[in-house]
mmCIF entry with sequence, helices, sheets and N, C-alpha, C, O atoms, coordinates in Angstrom:
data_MODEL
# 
_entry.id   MODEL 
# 
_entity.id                         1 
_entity.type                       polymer 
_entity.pdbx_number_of_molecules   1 
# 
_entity_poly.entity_id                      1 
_entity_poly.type                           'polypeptide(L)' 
_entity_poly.nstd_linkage                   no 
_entity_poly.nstd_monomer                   no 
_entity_poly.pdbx_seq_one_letter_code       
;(UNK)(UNK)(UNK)(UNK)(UNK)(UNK)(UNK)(UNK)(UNK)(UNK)(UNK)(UNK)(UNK)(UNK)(UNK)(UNK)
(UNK)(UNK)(UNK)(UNK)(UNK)(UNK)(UNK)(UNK)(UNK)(UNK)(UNK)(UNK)(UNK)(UNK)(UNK)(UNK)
(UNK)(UNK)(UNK)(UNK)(UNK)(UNK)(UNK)(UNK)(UNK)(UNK)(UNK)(UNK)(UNK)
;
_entity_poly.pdbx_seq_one_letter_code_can   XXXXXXXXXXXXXXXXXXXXXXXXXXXXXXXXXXXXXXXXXXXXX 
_entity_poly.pdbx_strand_id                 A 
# 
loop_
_entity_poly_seq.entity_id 
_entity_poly_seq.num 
_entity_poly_seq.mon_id 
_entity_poly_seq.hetero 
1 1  UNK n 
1 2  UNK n 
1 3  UNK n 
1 4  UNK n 
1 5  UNK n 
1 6  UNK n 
1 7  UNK n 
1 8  UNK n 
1 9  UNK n 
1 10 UNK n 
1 11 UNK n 
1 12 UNK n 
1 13 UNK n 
1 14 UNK n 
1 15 UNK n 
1 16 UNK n 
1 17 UNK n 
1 18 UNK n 
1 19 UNK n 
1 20 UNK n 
1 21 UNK n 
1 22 UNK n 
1 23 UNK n 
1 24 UNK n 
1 25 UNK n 
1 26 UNK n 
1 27 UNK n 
1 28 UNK n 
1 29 UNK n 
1 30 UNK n 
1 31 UNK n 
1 32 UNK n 
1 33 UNK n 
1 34 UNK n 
1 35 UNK n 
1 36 UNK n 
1 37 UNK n 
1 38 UNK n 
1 39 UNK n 
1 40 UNK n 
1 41 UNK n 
1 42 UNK n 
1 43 UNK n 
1 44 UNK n 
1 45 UNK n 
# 
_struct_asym.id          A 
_struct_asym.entity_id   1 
# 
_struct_conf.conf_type_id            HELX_P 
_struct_conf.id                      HELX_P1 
_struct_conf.pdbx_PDB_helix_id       AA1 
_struct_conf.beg_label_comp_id       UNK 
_struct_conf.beg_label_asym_id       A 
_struct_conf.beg_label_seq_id        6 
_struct_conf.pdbx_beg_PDB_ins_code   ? 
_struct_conf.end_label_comp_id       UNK 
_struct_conf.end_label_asym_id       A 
_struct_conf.end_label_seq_id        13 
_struct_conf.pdbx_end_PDB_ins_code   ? 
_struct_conf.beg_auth_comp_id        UNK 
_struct_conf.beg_auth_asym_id        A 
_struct_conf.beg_auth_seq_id         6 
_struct_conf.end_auth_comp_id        UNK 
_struct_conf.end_auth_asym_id        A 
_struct_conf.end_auth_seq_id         13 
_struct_conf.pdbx_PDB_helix_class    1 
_struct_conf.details                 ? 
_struct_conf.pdbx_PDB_helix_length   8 
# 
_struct_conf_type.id          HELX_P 
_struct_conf_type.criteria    ? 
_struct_conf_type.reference   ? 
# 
_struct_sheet.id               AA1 
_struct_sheet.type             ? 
_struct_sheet.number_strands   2 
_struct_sheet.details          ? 
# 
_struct_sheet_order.sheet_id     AA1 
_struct_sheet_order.range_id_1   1 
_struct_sheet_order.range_id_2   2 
_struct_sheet_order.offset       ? 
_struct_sheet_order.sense        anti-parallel 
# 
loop_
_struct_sheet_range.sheet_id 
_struct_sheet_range.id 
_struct_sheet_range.beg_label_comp_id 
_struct_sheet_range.beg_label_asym_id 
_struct_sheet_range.beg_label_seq_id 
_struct_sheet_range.pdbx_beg_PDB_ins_code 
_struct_sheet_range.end_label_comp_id 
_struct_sheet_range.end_label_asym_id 
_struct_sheet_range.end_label_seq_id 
_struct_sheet_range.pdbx_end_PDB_ins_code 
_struct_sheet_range.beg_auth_comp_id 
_struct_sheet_range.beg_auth_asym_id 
_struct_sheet_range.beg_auth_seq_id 
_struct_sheet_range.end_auth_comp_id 
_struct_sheet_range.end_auth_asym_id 
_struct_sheet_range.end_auth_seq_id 
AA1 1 UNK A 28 ? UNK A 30 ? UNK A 28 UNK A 30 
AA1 2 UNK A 42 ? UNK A 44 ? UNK A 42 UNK A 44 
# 
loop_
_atom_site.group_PDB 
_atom_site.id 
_atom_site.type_symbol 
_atom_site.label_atom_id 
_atom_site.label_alt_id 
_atom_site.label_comp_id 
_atom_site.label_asym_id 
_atom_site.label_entity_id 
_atom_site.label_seq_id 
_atom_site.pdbx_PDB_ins_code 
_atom_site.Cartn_x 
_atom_site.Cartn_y 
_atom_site.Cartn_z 
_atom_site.occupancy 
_atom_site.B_iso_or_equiv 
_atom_site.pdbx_formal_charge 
_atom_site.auth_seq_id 
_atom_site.auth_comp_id 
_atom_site.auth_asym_id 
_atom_site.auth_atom_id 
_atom_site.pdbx_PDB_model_num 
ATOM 1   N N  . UNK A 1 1  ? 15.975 -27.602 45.422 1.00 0.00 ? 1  UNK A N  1 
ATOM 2   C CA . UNK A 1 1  ? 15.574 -26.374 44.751 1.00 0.00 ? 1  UNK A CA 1 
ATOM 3   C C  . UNK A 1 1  ? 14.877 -26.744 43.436 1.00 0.00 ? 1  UNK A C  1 
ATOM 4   O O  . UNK A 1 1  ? 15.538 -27.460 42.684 1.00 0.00 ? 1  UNK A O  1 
ATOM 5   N N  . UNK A 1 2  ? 13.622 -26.366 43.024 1.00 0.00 ? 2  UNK A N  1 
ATOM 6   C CA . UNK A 1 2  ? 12.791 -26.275 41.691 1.00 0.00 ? 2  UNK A CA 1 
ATOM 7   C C  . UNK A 1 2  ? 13.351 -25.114 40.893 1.00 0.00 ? 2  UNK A C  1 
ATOM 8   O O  . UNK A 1 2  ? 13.888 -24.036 41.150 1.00 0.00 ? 2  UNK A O  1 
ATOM 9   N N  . UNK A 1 3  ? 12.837 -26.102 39.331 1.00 0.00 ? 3  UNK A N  1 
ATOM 10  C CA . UNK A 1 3  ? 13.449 -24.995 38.479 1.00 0.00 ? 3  UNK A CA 1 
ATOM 11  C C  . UNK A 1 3  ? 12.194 -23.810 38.862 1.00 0.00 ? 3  UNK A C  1 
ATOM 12  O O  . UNK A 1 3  ? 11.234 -23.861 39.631 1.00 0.00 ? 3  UNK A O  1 
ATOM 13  N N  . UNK A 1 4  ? 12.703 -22.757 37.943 1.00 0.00 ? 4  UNK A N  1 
ATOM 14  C CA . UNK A 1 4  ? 12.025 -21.475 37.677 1.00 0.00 ? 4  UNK A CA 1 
ATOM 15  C C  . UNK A 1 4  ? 10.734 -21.204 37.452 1.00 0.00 ? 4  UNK A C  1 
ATOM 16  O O  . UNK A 1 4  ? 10.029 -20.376 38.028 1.00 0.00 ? 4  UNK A O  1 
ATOM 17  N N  . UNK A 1 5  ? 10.472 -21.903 36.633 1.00 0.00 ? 5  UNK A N  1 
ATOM 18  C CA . UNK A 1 5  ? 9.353  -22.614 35.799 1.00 0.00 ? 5  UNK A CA 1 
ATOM 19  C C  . UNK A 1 5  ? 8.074  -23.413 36.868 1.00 0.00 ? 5  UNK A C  1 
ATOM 20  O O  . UNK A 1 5  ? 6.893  -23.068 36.871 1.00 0.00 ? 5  UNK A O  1 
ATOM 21  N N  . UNK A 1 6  ? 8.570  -24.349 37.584 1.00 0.00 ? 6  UNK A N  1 
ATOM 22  C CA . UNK A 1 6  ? 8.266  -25.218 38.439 1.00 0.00 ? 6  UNK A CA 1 
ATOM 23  C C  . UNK A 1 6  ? 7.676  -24.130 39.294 1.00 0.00 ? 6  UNK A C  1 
ATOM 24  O O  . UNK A 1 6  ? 6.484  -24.153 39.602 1.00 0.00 ? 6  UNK A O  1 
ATOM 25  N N  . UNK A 1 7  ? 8.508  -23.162 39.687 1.00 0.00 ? 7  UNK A N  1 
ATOM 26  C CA . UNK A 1 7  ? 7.426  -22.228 40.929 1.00 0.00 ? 7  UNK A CA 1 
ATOM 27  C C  . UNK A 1 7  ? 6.903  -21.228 40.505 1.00 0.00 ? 7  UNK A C  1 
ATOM 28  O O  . UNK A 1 7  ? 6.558  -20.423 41.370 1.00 0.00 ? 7  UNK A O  1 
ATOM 29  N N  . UNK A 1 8  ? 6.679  -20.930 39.314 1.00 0.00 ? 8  UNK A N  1 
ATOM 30  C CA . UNK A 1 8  ? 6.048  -19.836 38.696 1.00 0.00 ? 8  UNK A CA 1 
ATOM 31  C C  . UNK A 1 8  ? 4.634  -20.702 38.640 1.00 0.00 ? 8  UNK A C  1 
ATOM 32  O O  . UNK A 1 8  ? 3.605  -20.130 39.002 1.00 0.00 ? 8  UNK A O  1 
ATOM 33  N N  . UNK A 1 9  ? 4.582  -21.984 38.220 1.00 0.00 ? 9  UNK A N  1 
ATOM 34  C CA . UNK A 1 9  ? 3.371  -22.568 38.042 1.00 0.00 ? 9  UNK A CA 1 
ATOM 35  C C  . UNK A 1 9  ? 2.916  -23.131 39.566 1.00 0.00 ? 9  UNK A C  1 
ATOM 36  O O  . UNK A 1 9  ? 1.742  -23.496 39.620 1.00 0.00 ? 9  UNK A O  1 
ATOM 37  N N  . UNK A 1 10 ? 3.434  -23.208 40.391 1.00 0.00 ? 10 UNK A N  1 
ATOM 38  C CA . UNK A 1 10 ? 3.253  -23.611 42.178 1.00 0.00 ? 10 UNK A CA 1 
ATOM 39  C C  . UNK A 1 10 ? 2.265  -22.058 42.040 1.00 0.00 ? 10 UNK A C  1 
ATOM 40  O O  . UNK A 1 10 ? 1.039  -22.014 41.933 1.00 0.00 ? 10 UNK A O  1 
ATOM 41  N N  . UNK A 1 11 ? 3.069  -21.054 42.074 1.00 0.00 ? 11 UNK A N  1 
ATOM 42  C CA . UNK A 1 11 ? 2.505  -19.680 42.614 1.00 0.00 ? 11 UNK A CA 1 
ATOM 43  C C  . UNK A 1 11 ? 0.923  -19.565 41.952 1.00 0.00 ? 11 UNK A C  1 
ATOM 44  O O  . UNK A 1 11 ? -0.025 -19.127 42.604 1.00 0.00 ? 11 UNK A O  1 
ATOM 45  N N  . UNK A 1 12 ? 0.829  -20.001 40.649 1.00 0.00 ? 12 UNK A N  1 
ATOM 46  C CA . UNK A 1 12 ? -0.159 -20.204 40.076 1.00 0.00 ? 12 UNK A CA 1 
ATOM 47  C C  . UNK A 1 12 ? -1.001 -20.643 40.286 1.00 0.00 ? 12 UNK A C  1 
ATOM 48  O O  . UNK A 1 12 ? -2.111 -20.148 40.091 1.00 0.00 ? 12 UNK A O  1 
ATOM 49  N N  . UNK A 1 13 ? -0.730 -21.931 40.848 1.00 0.00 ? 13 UNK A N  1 
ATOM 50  C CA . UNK A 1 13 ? -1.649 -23.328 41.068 1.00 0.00 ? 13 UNK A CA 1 
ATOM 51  C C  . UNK A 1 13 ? -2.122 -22.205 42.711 1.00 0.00 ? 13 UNK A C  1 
ATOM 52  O O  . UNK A 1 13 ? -3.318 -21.978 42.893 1.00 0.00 ? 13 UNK A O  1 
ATOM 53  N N  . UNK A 1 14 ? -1.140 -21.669 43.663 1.00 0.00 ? 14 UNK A N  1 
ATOM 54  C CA . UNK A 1 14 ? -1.853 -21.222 44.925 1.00 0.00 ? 14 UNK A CA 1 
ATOM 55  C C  . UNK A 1 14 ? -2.344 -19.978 44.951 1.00 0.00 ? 14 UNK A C  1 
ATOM 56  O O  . UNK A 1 14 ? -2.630 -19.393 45.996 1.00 0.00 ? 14 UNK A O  1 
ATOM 57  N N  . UNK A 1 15 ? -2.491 -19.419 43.609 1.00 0.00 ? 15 UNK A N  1 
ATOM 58  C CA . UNK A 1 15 ? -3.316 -18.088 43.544 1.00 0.00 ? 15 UNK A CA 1 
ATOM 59  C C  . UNK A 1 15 ? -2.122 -17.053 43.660 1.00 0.00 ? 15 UNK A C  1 
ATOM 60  O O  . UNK A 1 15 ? -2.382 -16.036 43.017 1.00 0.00 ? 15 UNK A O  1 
ATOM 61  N N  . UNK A 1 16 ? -1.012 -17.016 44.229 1.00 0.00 ? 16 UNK A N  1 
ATOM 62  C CA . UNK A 1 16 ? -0.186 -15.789 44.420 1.00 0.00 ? 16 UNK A CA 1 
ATOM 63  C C  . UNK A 1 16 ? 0.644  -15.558 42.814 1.00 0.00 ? 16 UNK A C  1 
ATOM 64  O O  . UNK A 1 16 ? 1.403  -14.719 42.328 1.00 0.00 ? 16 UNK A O  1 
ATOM 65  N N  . UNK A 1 17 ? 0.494  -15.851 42.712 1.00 0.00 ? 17 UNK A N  1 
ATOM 66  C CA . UNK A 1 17 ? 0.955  -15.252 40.863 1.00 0.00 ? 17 UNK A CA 1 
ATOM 67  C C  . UNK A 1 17 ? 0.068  -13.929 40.296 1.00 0.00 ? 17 UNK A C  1 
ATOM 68  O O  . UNK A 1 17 ? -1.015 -14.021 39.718 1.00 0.00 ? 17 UNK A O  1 
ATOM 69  N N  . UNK A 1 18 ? 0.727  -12.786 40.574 1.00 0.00 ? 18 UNK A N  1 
ATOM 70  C CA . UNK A 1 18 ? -0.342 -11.747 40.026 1.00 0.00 ? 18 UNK A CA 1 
ATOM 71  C C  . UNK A 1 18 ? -0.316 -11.585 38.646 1.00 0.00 ? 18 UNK A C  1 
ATOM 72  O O  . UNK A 1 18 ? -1.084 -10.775 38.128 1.00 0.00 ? 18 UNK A O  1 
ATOM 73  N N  . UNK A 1 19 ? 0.742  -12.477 37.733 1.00 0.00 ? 19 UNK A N  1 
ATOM 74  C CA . UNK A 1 19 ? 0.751  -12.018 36.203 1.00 0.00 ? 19 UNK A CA 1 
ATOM 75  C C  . UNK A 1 19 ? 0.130  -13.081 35.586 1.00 0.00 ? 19 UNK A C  1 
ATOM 76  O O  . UNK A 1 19 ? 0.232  -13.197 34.365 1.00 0.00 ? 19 UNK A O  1 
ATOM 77  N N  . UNK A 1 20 ? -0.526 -13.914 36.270 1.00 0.00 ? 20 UNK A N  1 
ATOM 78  C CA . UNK A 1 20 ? -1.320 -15.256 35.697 1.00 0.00 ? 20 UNK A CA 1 
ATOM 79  C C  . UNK A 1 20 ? -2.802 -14.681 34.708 1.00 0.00 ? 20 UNK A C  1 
ATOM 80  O O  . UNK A 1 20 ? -3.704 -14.006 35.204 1.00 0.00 ? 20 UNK A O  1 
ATOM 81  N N  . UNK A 1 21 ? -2.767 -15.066 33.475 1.00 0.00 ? 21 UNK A N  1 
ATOM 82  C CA . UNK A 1 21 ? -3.624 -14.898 32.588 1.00 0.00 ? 21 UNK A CA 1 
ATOM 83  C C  . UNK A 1 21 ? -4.450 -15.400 32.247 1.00 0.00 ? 21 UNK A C  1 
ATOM 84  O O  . UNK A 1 21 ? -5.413 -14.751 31.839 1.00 0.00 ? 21 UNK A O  1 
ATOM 85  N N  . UNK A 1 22 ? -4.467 -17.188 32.256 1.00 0.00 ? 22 UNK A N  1 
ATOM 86  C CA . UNK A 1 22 ? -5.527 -18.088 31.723 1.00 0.00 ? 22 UNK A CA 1 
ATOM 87  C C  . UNK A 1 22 ? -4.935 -19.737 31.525 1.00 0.00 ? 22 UNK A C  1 
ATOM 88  O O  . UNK A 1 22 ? -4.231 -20.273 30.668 1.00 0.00 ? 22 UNK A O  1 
ATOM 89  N N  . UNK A 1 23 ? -5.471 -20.123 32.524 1.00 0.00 ? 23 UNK A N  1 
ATOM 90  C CA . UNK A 1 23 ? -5.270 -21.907 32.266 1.00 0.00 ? 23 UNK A CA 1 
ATOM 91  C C  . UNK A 1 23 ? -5.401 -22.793 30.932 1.00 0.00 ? 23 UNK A C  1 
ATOM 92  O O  . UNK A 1 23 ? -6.544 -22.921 30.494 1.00 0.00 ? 23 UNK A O  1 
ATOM 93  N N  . UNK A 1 24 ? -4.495 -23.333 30.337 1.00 0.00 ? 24 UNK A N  1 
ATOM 94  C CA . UNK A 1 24 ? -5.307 -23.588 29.053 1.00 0.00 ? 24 UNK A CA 1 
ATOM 95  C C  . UNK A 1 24 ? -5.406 -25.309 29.331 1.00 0.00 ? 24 UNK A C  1 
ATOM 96  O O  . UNK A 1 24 ? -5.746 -25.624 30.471 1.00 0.00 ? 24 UNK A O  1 
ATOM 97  N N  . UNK A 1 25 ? -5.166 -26.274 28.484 1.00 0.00 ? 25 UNK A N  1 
ATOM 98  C CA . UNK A 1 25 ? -4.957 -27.727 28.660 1.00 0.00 ? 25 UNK A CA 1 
ATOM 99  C C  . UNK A 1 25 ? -3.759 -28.312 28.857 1.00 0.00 ? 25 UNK A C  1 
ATOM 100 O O  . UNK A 1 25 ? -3.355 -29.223 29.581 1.00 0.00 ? 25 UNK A O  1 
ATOM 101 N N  . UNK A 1 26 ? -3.228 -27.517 27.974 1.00 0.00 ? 26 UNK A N  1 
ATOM 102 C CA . UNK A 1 26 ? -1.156 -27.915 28.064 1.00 0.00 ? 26 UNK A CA 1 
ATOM 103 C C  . UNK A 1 26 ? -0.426 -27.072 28.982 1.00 0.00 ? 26 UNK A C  1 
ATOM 104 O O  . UNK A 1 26 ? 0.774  -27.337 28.918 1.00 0.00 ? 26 UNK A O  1 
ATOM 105 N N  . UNK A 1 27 ? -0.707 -26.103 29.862 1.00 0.00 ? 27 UNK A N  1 
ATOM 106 C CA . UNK A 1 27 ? 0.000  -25.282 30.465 1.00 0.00 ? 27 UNK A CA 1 
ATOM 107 C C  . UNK A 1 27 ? -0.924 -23.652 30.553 1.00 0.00 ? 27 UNK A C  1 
ATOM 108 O O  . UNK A 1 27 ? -2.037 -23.319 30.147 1.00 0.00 ? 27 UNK A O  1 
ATOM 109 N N  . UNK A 1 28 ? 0.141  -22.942 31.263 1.00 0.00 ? 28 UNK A N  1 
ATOM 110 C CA . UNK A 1 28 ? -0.702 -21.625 31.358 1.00 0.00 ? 28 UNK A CA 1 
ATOM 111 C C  . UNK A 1 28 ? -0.135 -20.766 30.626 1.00 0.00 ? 28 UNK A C  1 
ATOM 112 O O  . UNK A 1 28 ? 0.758  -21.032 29.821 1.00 0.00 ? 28 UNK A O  1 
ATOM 113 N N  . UNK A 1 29 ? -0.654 -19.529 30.863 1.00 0.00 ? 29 UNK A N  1 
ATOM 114 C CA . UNK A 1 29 ? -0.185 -18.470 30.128 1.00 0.00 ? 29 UNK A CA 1 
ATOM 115 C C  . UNK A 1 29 ? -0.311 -17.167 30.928 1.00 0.00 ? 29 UNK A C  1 
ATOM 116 O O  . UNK A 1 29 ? -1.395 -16.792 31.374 1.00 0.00 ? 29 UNK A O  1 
ATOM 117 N N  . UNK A 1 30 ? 1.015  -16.381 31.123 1.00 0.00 ? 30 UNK A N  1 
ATOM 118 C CA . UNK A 1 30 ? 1.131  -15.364 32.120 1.00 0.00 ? 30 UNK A CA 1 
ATOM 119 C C  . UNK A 1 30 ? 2.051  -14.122 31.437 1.00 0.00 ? 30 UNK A C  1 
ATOM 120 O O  . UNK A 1 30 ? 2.984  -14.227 30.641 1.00 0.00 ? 30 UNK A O  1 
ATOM 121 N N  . UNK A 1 31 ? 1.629  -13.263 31.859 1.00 0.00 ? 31 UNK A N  1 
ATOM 122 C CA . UNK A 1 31 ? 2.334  -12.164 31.586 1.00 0.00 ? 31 UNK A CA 1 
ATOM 123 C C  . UNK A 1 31 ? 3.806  -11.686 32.122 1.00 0.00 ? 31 UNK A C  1 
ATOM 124 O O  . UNK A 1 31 ? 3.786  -10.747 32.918 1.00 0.00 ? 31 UNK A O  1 
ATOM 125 N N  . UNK A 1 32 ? 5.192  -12.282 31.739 1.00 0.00 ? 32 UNK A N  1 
ATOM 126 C CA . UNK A 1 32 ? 6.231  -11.518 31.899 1.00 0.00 ? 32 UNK A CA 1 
ATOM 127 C C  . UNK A 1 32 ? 6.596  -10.580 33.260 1.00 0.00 ? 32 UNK A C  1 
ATOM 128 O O  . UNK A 1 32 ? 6.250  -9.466  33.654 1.00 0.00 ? 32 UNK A O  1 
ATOM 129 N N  . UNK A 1 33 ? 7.285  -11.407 33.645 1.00 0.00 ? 33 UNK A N  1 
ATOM 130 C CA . UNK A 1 33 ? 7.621  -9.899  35.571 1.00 0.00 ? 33 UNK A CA 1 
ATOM 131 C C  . UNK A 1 33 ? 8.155  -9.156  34.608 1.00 0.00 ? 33 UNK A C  1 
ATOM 132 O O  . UNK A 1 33 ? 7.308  -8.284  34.417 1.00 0.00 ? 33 UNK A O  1 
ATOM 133 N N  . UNK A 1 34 ? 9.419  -8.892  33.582 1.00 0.00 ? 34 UNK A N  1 
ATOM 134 C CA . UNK A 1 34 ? 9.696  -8.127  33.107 1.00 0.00 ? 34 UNK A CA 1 
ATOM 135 C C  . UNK A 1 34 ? 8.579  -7.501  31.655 1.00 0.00 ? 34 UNK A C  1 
ATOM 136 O O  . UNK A 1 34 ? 7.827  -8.280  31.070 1.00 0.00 ? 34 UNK A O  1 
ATOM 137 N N  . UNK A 1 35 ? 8.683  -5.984  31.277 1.00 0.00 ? 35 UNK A N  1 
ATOM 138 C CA . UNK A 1 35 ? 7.790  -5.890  30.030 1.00 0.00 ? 35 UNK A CA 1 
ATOM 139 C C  . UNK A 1 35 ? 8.730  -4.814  29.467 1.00 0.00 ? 35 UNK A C  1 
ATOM 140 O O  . UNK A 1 35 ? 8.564  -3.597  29.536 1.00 0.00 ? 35 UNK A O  1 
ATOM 141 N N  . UNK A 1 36 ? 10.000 -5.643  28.755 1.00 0.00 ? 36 UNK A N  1 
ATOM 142 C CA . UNK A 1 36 ? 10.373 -4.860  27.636 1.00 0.00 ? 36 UNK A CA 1 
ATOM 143 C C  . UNK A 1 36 ? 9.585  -4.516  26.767 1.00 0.00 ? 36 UNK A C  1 
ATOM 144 O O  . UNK A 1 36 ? 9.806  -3.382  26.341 1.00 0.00 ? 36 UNK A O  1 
ATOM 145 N N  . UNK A 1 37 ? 8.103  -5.434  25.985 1.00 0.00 ? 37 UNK A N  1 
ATOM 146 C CA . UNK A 1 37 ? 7.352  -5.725  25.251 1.00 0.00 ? 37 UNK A CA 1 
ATOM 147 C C  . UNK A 1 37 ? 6.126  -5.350  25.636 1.00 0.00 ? 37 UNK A C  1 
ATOM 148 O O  . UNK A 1 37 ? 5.460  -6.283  26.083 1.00 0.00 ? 37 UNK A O  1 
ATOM 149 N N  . UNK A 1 38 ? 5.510  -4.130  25.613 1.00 0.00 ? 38 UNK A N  1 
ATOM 150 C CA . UNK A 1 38 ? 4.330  -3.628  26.381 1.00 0.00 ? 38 UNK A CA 1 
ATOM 151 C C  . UNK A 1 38 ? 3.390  -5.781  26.674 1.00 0.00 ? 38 UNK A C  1 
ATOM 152 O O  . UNK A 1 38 ? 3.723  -6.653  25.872 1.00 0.00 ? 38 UNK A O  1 
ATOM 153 N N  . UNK A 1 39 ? 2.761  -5.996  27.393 1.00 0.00 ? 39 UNK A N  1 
ATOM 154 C CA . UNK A 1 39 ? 2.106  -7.283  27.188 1.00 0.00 ? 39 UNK A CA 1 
ATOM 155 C C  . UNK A 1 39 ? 2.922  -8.702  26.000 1.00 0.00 ? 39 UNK A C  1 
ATOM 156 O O  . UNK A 1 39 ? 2.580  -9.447  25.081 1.00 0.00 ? 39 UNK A O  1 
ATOM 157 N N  . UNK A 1 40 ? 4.102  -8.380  26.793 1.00 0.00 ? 40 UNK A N  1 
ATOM 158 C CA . UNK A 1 40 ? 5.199  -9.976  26.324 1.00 0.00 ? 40 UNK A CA 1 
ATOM 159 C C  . UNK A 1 40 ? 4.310  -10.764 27.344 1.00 0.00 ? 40 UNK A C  1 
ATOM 160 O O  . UNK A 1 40 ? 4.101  -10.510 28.531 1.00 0.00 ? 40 UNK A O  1 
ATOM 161 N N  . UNK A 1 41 ? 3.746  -12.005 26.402 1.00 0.00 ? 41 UNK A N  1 
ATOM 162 C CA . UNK A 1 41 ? 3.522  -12.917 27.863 1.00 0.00 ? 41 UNK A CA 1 
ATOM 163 C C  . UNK A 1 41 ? 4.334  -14.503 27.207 1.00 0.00 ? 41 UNK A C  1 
ATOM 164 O O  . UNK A 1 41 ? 5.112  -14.597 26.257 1.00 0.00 ? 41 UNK A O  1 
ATOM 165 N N  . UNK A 1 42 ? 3.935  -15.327 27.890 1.00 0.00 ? 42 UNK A N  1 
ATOM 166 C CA . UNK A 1 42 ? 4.502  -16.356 28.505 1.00 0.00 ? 42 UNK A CA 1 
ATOM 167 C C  . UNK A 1 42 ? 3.971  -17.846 28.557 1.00 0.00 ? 42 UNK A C  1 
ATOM 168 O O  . UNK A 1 42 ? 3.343  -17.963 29.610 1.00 0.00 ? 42 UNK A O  1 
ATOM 169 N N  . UNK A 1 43 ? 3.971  -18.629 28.085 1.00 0.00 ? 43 UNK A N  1 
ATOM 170 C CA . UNK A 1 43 ? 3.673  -20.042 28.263 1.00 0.00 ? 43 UNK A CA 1 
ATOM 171 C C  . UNK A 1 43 ? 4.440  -20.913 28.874 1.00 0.00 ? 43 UNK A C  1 
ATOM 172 O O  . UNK A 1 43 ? 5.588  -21.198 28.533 1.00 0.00 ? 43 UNK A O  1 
ATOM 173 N N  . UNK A 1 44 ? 3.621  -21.527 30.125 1.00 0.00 ? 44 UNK A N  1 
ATOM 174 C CA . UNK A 1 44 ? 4.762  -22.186 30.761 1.00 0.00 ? 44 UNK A CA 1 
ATOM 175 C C  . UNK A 1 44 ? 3.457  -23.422 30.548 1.00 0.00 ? 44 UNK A C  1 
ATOM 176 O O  . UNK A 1 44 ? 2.229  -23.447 30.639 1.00 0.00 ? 44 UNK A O  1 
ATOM 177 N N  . UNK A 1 45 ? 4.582  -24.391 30.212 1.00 0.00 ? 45 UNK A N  1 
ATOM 178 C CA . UNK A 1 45 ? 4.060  -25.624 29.965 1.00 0.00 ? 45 UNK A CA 1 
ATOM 179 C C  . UNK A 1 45 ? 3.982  -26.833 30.792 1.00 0.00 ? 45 UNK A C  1 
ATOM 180 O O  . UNK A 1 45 ? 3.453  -27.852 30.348 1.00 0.00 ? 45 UNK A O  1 
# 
């Protein structure tokens, strides 16, 4: 089993991530499944 993290960025890398925002150099950046925070997003590194 992969951490959390690990398949949030899999889903990413295969396109099925619908909260994916923008690839940067160190990691990505995605928008939150949950939005206590109207647009809380997310860096997964």
């Amino acid at each position: 089993m992969s951490c959390l993290i690990c398949e949030r960025i899999a889903m990413i890398k295969s396109g099925q991530n619908p909260y994916f925002v923008s690839e940067l150099p160190t990691g990505y950046v995605a928008l939150a499944d949950s939005q206590y925070f109207h647009g809380y997003t997310l860096f997964l590194a």
